[in-house]
N, C-alpha and C positions, 0 to 999 in steps of 0.2 A: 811383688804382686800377690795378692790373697782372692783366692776363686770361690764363690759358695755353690757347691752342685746341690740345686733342689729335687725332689723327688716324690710325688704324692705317697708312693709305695715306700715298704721298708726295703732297706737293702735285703732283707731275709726272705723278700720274693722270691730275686735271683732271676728276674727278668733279662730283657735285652739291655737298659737303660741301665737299671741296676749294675749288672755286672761291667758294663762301657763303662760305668763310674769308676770301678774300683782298679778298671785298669788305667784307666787317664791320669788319674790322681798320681801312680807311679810312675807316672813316664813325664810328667808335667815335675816330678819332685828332682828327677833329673835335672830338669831346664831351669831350676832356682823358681819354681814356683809353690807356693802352699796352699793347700785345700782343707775346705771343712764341708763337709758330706749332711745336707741337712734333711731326714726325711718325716713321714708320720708312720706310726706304728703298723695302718693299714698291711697286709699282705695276700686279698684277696683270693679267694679259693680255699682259705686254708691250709695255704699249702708253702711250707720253707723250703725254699730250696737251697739254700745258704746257710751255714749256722752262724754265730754267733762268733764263735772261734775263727772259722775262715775267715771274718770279718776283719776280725780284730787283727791276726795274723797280717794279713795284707794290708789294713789302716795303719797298723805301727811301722811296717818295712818303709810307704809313705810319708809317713810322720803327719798324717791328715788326722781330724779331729772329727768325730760324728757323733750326732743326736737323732735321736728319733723322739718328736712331737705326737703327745695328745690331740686326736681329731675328732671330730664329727661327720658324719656321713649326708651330702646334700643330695639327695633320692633325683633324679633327670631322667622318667622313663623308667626302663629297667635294668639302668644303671647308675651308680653308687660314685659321688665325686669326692675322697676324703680331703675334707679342710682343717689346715691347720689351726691350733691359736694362735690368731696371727699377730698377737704384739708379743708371743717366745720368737716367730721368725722374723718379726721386726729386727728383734734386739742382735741375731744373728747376722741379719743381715747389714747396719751398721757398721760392724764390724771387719766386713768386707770390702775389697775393693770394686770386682764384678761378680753381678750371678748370673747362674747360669744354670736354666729350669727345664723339663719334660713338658713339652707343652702338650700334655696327653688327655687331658680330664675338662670337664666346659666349667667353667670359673677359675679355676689354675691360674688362667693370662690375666684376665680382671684382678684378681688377689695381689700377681707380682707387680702387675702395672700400676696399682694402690702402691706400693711400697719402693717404687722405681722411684714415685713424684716425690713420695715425704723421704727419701732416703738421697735422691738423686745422685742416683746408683745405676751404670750402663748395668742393661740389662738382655742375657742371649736367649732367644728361644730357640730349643733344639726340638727340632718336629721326628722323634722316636717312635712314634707309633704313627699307626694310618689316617691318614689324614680325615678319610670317611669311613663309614660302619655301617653296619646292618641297619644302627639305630636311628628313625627318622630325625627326632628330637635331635639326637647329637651334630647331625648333616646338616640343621637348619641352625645351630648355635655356632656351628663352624663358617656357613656360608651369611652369617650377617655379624654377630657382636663377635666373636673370635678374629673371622678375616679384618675387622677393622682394626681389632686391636694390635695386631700384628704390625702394624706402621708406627705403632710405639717403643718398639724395640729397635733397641741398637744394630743388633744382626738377627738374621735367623737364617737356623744352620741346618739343615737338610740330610737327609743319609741319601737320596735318589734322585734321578733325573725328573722323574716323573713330579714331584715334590717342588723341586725345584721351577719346571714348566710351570705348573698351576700358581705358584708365587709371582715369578714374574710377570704371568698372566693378569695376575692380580692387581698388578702394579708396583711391587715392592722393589724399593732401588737396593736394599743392603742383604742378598739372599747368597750364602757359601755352603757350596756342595761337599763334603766332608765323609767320607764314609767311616764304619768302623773300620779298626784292623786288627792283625793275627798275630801274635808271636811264632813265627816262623822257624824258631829252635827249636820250639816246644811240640806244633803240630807238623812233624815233620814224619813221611812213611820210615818203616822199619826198614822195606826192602823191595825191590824191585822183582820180583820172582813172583809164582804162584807158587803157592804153601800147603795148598789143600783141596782135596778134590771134591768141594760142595762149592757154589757159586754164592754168597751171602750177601746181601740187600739189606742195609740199615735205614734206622727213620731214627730222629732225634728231634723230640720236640714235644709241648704240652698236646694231651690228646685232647683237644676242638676241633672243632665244625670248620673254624679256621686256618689251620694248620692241615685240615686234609685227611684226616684220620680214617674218617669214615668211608672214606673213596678208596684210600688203601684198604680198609678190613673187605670191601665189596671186591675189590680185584682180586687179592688172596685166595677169598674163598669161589672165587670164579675158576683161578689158575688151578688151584685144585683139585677140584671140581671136573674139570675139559681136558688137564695136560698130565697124563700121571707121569711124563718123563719129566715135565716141570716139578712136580710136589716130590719126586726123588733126588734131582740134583740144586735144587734152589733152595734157600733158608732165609726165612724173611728175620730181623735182628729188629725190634724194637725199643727203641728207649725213651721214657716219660712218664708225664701222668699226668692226670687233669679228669675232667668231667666225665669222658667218653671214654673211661677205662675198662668199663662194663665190655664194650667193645673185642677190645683187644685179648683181655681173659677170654672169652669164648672162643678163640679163634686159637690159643695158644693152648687149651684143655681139646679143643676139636684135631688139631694136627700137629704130627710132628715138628713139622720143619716152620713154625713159628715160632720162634723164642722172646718171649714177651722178660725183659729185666725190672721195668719198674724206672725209678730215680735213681742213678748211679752217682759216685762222687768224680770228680775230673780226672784223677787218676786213673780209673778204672775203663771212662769213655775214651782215653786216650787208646787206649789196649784194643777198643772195642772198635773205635775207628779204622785202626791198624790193622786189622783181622779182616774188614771186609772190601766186597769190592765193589761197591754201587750205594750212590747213594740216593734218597727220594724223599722228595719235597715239595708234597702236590696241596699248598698252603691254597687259601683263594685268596687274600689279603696277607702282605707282608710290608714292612717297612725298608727293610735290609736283608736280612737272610743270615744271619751269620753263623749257621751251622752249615749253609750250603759252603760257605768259603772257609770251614773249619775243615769239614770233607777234602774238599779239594785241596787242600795243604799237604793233603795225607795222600794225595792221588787220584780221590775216588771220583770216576764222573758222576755226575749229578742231572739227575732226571727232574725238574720243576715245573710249572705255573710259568707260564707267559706273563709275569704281572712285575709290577714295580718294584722294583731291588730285587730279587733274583735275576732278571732282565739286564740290569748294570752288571751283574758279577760273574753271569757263565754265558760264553760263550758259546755261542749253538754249535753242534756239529762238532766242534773242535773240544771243548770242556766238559760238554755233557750234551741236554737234550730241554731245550726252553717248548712245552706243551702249549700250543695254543688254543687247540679242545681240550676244554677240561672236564674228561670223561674217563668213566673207567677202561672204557677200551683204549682209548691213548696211551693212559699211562701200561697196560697193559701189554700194547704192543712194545712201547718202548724200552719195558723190562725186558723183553723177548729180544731185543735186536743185542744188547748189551752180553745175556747170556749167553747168545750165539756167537759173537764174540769174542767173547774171553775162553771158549770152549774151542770155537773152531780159527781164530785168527786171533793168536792170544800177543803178538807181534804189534797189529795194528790198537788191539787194547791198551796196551802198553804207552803207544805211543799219545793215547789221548789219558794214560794214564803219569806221562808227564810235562802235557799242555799244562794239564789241570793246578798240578803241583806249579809251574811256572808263572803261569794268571795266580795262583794266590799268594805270591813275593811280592807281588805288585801294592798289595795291600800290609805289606809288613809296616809294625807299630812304629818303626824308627824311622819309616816315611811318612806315615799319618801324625804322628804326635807329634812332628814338627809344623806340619799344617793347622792341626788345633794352636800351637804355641802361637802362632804368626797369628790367626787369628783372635786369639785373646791378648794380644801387644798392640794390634791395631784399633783394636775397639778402646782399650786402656789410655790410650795415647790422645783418641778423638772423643774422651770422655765428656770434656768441655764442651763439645759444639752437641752432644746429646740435646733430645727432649725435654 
């Protein structure tokens, strides 16, 4: 069996999607199955977060094949859908037995579902990003020619419940809930002890609107500001980039106990995961979360958004801390509870410090990657009775 993962974006994003590719592809190469990784040049923001090399290094361990297509940009709003040429992704696609798309961009599904009929080719949509946005246009593409096109797909494959609900609400009889997963050897704590006597708080993630950025740099400079026992024993650790970086520099030039890193390489977040003890993820929109369950591998409870896919993967109370105001003073307080905590009952810290580690085995890739496998055997099998 031959899988084509599509991707409007390059792998040189180094997105959520992105990088779930490049680990599926290895764990799928396990189960006798081969991949070919087919994306377009795009990698919006200007921003790689992958190089070239890591690519390649992890495509050959796979033994999977990749290209990156010539696009054009279809302007929707003030957002940007890159399209393929699509008789190079024809030819690709051919070639394959199923594909298997991001259904993230409005024309995406119309483009694969053209090529579903002339190829008649089962075809998965995997819904990696939010299913709505800020953007009206996008919400209105999704809730009339998107939603219907979605009953032309073979499966659609979901990362949340929440996801999940509104499909079958929809009506869709072939909808599997699948989350990502962890390599649990790899983000595993160093040690179960406290190491140092400053309290440290990480964020990982692009700095947007969406991801929360901004509501951390307002609490920061609040806690600062009001607690000076706070701004002596807490260190805020950030990691990222993106638009709202302006942000973040002024906050890390303004106080000490900010440490702003930038874009790290995996090695290096593994170090940095390891070293603190809290982690926050006050997203407004998320699909999954997968730094919140990267965290929690390592131990660290996790402060989030009450929203969809962090809501599946921390457990309130017991993993961490799911916000249901999403305000600066919530998360604010709940930075406060955690500190006090690990400062004055570092016992019971502990103890949710390995909930957390426990809830994210659950999620280990040698569990999930055989759930993806089952699902692309059963789709292979019921090819015939397809569309």
């Amino acid at each position: 069996m031959k899988v084509l993962f599509y991707s409007a974006l390059s792998l040189r994003f180094g997105g959520g999607f992105e990088r779930w590719m490049l680990e599926v592809v290895s764990h799928l190469k396990k189960r006798g199955v081969s991949s070919i990784i087919v994306c377009t040049k795009s990698i919006i923001e200007d921003v790689e977060r992958i190089s070239n090399q890591q690519i390649q290094e992890t495509l050959n361990k796979a033994s999977a094949e990749y290209f990156e297509l010539p696009y054009h940009s279809l302007h929707i709003a003030a957002s940007n859908s890159p399209i393929p040429r699509v008789t190079e992704l024809n030819r690709h696609v051919r070639d394959c037995d199923i594909v298997y798309f991001s259904n993230a961009y409005a024309f995406q599904d119309l483009m694969i579902c053209l090529l579903k009929l002339i190829q008649r080719k089962p075809v998965i949509s995997g819904q990696h990003s939010t299913l709505f946005s800020d953007s009206r246009p996008h919400n209105i593409y999704i809730n009339t020619l998107g939603k219907k096109l979605l009953n032309h797909f073979d499966v659609c494959h979901v990362l949340n419940s929440n996801d999940l609900h509104f499909f079958k609400k929809w009506g869709l009889k072939r909808v599997c809930l699948i989350p990502p997963g962890i390599n649990t050897q790899i983000f595993k704590p160093m040690d179960h002890v406290r190491r140092h006597i400053k309290f440290k708080v990480l964020f990982v993630g692009r700095l947007t609107s969406q991801k929360g950025i901004d509501v951390l740099c307002r609490s920061i400079e609040i806690f600062n500001k009001t607690n000076d026992e706070f701004s002596r024993n807490v260190d805020f650790v950030i990691v990222g980039s993106g638009p709202l970086e302006s942000l973040v520099q002024k906050l890390n030039k303004r106080y000490t106990n900010v440490k702003y890193l930038g874009a790290v390489p995996q090695k290096t977040l593994h170090e940095i995961y390891g070293s603190c003890d809290l982690f926050l993820m006050p997203s407004r929109r998320e699909t999954f979360g997968n730094v919140a369950l990267e965290a929690q591998a390592y131990g660290l409870p996790v402060i989030a958004s009450d929203i969809p896919g962090p809501s599946d993967i921390i457990i309130d109370g017991v993993t961490g801390t799911l916000l249901r105001e999403k305000s600066v003073k919530a998360l604010i307080s709940a930075i406060n509870m955690y500190y006090r905590l690990w400062f004055q009952d570092y016992e019971k810290y502990r103890e949710i410090f390995m909930n957390a580690r426990q809830n994210a085995m659950k999620y280990d890739w040698r569990n999930v990657s055989k759930r993806l496998y089952d699902m692309l055997v059963n789709v292979y099998r019921d090819r015939g009775s397809s569309d």
